[in-house]
Steps between C-alpha positions, in 0.01 A plus 500: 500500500842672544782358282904653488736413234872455533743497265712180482332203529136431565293341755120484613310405864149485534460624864231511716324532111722799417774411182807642608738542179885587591794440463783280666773775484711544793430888449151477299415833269124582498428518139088603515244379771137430397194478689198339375157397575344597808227233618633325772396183212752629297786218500797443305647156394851533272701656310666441131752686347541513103784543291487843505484563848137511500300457799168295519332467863251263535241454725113703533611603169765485248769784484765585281778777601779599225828518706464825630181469681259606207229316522452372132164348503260302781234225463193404714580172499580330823761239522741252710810437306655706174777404289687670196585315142800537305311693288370723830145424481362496836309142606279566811287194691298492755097383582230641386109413625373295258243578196338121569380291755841425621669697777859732407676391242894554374496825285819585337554818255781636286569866421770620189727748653243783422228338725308372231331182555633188286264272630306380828443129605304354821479155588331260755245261621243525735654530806792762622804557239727721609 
């Protein structure tokens, strides 16, 4: 996945599975450019920005980029939709296959700014969730 950031304000597109990050600048600045992945599986979903400029991509994993590009730390965990707190914890959802005799269920997670888990929650019934 190829992503550019732009200084000014912020947008995302998910294109033909690709997240595009950039900027709406009449004369946009590349800041850094990051590729990542490589199976043509590999698919990203959003985008959240913290307070301090923090980056979080979400989609066949979770990854967070300090403002200049760095990455600062990456999860294995797959999701569809991230958001940032007040408090910049990261929340990230999405469906996981379930542990019972149901089929996927909603799986939501939330990471402290450092990546640490805070806690992980599924929920569902027997038949398709997300």
């Amino acid at each position: 996945m190829e992503s550019k950031i732009y200084k000014k304000q912020w947008f995302f597109a998910l294109l033909a599975g690709v997240l595009v990050l950039g900027s709406v600048s009449a004369e946009p600045i590349e800041l850094w450019n990051k590729s990542v992945g490589g199976s043509p599986f590999d698919t990203g979903y959003g985008v959240a920005v913290d307070k301090n400029n923090n980056i979080i991509v979400i989609g066949s994993w979770t990854l967070k980029y300090d403002p200049d590009g760095d990455e600062v730390w990456n999860k294995t965990a797959e999701g569809l939709d991230v958001a940032v707190d007040s408090n910049n914890n990261i929340i990230v959802t999405g469906g996981i296959e379930s542990f019972d005799d149901g089929e996927d269920d909603l799986w939501t997670i939330k990471y402290d700014p450092d990546g640490d888990e805070m806690w992980n929650r599924t929920a569902g019934g027997s038949s398709l969730d997300r």
